[in-house]
C-alpha positions in Angstrom: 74.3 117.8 149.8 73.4 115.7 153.1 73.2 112.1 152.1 70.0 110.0 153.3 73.2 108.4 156.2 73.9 112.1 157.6 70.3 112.8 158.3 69.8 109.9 160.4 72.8 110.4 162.1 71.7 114.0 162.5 68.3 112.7 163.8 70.0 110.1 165.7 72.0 112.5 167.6 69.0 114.6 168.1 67.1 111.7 169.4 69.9 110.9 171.9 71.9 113.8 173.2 75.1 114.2 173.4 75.6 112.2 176.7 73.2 109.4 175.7 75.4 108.8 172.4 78.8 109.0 174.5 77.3 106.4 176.9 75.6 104.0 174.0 79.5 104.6 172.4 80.9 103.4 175.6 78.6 100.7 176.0 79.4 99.0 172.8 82.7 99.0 173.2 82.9 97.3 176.5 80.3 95.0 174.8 83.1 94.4 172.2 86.2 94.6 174.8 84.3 91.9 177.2 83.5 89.7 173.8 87.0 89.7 172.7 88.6 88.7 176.0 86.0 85.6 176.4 86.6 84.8 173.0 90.3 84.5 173.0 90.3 82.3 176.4 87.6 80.2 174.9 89.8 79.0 172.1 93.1 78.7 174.0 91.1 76.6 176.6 89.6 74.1 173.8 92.4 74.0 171.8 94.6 73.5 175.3 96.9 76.5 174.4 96.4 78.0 177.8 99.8 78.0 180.3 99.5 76.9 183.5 97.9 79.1 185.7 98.6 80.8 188.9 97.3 83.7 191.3 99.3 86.8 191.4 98.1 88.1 194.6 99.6 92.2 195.3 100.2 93.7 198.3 97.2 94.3 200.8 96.5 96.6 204.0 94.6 96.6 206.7 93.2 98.7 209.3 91.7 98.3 213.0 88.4 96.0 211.4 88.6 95.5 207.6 91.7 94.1 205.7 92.2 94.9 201.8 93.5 92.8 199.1 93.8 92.6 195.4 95.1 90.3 193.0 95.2 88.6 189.5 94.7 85.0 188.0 96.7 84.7 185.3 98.8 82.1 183.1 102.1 82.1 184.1 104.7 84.2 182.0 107.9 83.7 181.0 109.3 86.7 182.4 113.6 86.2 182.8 115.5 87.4 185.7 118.2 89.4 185.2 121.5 87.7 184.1 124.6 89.6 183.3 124.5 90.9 179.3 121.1 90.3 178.9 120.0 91.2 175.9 118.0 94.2 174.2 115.9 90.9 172.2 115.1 89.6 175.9 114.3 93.3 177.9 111.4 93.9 174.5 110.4 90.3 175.0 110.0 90.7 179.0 108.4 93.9 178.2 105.2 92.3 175.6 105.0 89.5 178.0 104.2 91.6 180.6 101.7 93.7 178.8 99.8 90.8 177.3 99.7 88.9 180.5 96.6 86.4 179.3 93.9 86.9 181.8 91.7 84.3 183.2 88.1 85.4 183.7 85.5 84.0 185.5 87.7 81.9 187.7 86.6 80.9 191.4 89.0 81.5 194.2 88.5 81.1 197.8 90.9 83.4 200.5 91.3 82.9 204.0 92.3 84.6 206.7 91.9 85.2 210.5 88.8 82.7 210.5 87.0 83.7 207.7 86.6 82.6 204.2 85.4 84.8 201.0 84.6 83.2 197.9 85.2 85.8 194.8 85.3 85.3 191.4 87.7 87.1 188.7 86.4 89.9 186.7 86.9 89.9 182.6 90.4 90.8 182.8 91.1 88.6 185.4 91.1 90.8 188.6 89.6 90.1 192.5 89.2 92.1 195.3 89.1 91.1 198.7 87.6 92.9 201.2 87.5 91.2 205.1 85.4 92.8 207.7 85.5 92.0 211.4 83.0 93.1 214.1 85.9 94.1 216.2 89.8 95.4 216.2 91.9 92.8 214.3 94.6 91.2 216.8 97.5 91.3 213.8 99.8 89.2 216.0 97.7 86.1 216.2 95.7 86.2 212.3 99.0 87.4 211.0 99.7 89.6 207.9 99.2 86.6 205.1 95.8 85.6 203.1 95.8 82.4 202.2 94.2 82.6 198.2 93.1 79.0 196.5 92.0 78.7 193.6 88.7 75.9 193.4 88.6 75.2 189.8 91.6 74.5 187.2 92.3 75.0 183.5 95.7 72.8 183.2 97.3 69.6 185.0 100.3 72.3 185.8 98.4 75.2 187.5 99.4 76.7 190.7 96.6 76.8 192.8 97.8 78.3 196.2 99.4 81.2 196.6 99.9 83.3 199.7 99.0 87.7 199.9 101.5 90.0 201.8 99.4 92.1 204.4 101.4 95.7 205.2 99.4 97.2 208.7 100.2 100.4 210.2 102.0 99.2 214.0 100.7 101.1 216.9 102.5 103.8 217.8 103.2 105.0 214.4 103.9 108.9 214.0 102.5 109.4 210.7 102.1 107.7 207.3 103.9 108.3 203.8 102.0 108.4 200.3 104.6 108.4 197.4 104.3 108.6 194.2 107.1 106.4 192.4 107.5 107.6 188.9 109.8 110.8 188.6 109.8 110.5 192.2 111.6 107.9 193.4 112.2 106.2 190.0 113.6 108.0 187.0 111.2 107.5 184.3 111.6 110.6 182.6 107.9 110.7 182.3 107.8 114.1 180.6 110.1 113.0 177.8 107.9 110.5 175.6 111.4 108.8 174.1 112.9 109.0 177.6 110.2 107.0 179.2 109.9 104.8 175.9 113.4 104.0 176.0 113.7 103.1 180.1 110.2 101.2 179.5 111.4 98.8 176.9 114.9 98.3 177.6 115.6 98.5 181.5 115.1 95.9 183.6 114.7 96.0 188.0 118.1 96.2 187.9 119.0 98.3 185.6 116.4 101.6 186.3 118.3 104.5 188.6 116.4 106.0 191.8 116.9 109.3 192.5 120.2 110.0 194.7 119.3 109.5 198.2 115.3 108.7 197.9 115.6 105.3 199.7 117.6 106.2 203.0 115.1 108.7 202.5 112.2 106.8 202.8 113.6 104.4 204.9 114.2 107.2 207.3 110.7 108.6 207.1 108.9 104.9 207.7 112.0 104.6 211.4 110.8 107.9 212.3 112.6 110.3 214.6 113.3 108.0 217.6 114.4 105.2 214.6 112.4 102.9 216.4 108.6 102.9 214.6 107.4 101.9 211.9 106.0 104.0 210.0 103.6 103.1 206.9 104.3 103.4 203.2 102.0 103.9 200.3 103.0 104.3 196.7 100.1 105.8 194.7 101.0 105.8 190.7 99.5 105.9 187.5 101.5 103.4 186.3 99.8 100.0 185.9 99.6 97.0 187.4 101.0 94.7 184.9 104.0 96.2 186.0 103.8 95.2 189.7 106.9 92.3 189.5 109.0 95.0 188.0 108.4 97.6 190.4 108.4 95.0 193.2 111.9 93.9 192.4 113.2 97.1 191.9 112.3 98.0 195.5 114.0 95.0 196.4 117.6 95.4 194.5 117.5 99.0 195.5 116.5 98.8 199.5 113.5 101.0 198.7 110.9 100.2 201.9 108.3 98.2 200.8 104.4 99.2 201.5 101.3 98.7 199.4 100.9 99.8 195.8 97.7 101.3 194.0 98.2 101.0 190.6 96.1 101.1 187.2 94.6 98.6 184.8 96.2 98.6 181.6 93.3 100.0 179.4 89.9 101.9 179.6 87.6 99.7 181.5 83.7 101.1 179.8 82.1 98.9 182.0 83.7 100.0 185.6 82.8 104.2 185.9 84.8 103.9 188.9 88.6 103.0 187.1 88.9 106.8 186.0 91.0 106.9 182.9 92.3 110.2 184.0 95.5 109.7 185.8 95.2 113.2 188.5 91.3 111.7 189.0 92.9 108.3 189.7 95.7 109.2 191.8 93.3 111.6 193.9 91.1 108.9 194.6 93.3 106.1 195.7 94.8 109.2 198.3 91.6 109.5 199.4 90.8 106.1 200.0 94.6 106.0 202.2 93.3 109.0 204.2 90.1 107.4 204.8 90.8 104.3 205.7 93.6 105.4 208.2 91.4 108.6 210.1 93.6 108.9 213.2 96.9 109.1 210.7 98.7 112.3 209.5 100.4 111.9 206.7 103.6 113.3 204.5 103.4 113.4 200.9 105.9 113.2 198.2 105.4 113.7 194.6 106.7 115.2 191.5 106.1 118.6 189.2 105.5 116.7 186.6 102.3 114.6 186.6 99.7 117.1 188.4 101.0 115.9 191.7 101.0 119.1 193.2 97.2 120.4 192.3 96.4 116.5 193.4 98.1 117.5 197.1 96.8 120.4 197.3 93.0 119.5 196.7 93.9 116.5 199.2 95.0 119.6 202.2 91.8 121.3 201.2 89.5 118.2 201.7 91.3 117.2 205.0 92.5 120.1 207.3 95.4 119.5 209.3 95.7 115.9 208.4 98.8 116.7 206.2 102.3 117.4 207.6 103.9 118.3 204.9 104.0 118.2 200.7 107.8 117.6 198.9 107.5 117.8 194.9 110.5 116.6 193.4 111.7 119.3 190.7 111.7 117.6 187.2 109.7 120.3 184.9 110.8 123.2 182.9 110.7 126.6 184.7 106.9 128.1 183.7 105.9 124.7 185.5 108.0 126.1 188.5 106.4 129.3 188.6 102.8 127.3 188.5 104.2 125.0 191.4 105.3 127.7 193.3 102.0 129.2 192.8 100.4 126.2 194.2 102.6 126.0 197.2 101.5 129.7 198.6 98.2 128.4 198.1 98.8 125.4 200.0 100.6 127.2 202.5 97.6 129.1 203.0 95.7 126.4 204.6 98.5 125.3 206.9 100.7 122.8 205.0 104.1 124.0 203.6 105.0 121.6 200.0 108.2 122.1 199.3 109.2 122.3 195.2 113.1 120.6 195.5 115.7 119.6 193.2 117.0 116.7 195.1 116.3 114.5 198.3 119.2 116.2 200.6 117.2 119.1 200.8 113.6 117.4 201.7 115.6 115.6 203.9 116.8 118.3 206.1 113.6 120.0 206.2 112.4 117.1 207.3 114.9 116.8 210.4 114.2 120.3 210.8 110.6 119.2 211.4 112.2 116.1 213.7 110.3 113.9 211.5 113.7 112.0 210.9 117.0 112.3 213.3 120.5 113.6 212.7 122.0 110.3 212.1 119.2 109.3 210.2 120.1 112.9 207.6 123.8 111.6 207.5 123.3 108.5 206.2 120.8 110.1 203.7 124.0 112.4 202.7 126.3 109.8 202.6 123.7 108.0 200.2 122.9 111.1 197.5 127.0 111.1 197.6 127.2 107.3 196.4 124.3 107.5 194.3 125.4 110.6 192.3 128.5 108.9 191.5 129.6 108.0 188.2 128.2 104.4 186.8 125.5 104.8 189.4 
């Protein structure tokens, strides 16, 4: 028997419509999400619980006449560095910390750069974006490749209110650019194995996580170029997220992985922005998109893996801009019916003038690419030399 609740739910959902109900749904829980995250900071900030805190700018880019930059305000974690037998107790505790990074929302800033200032304040999770636009092409050598970020209110005695942004710009001259995605790609994450990934997540440190053999003289060799004298730009596009960022960033360092800007994900389902696509392929395909536009007079190479819809996200990308892609390598790390899709793909992609590539290791993308004198000889040897080094045991 329908109780007296079902019917009105029944007429409810009449009323409404499916969509209406999946948007009222959505609605009241970014009511509840924003309500949460206010009320939390509220009571660390009257019972003076909150850390000192400090603006975590990440990495911008920049084009002939607009520069890009996003960042954080946050309180400052107690993330440790790596010291030798660290323990498991201190990689789960790095690990939370980084996850529950307290957000500071609502907070003013002010950036500067190349004569102009933009005042922003932080979204409910504690996020700004910066977006500078000049009336003519930016002379990089005299505004430089650093934003100046301030922040003009405080919450402690002990916050750190300056902090400087990192500007990567494509240099004149260059050949082409590079998207990369980084997990399974050029970091092993074991992605597709849930206790793999679970495992490497909690208990690896910068330090401690593998590349794949070869992957940064690879890269390193793409960004030189043939002549080993540009410099070629890098993009990583990944679904991981942002809270990650130091991690990543360090690991790039310990591991002489080239450096370029990241476009990672917020940490949960954001109801009120329609734009932050929970769906990792939608999210990846977008930030590409956003590369390729900003950057019109660039070809690019892309680099991905078989594993996270990398290859139907490349090939939709050829599709929507003829002949600006060189060339597609998917790292192999699926089972074979996954192959067989992949390969499928490839003809596809073929088919509108872009070879990708499906390969089980970075010697072979490498000599393809010297092949298509996108690197140099020398450049291939040391690539060699590197899988060799990196494949050996302990690595």
């Amino acid at each position: 028997m329908e109780t007296f609740f079902g019917r009105r739910v029944n007429c409810i959902k009449m009323a409404l419509g499916k969509s209406d109900i999946k948007q009222k749904l959505l609605e009241a829980a970014a009511h509840l999400e924003h309500g949460f995250i206010q009320a939390k900071h509220t009571v660390k900030e009257r019972l003076h619980l909150l850390d000192p805190v400090m603006i975590m700018p990440y990495y911008g880019y920049g084009n002939d006449t607009c520069v890009y930059l996003k960042g954080r305000v946050i309180e400052k974690e107690k993330i440790k560095e790596k010291k030798e037998g660290a323990s498991t107790w201190r990689h789960l505790k790095n690990t939370y910390r980084r996850y529950e990074s307290d957000e500071i929302p609502g907070i003013r800033l002010k950036a500067s750069y190349g004569g102009q200032e933009l005042e922003v304040q932080t979204d409910d999770e504690g996020f700004f974006d910066l977006e500078f636009r000049f009336d003519g092409p930016i002379d990089y050598q005299s505004t430089g490749d650093k934003v100046q970020l301030r922040l003009l209110e405080t919450k402690t005695d002990d916050d750190l209110v300056e902090a400087e942004g990192t500007l990567f710009v494509p240099r004149p001259g260059a050949e082409f650019g590079i998207i990369s995605d980084i997990d399974d790609t050029v970091l092993v994450s074991n992605i597709t194995h849930l206790l793999g990934k679970l495992k490497l997540m909690l208990l690896k440190d910068a330090t401690e996580r593998s590349p794949f053999p070869g992957i940064a003289a690879f890269l390193r060799a793409l960004c030189a170029g043939c002549d080993d004298r540009v410099s070629n730009p890098l993009f990583y596009v990944s679904g991981s997220e942002w809270n990650l960022f130091d991690l990543l960033v360090n690991f790039f360092h310990y591991h002489d992985i080239p450096e370029g800007p990241l476009f990672l994900r917020d940490k949960g389902p954001r109801f009120d922005k329609p734009d932050v696509d929970p769906d990792t392929q939608a999210f990846k395909h977008k930030q590409i998109t956003r590369i390729l536009d900003t950057f019109p007079d660039l070809k690019f190479i892309c680099i991905g893996d078989s594993g996270q819809h990398d290859p139907e996200i490349y090939r939709q990308i050829v599709g929507q801009y003829p002949g600006r892609i060189l060339g597609v390598y998917i790292r192999d790390v699926s089972e074979a019916s996954r192959d067989a899709e992949v390969t499928r793909i490839a003809e596809a992609v073929k088919q509108q003038g872009t070879e990708m590539l499906l390969l089980g290791e970075t010697l072979s993308a490498a000599r393809h690419a010297q092949s298509m004198q996108w690197i140099n000889a020398d450049q291939l040897a040391d690539i060699e030399a590197e899988c060799k080094k990196d494949d050996q045991p302990g690595k």
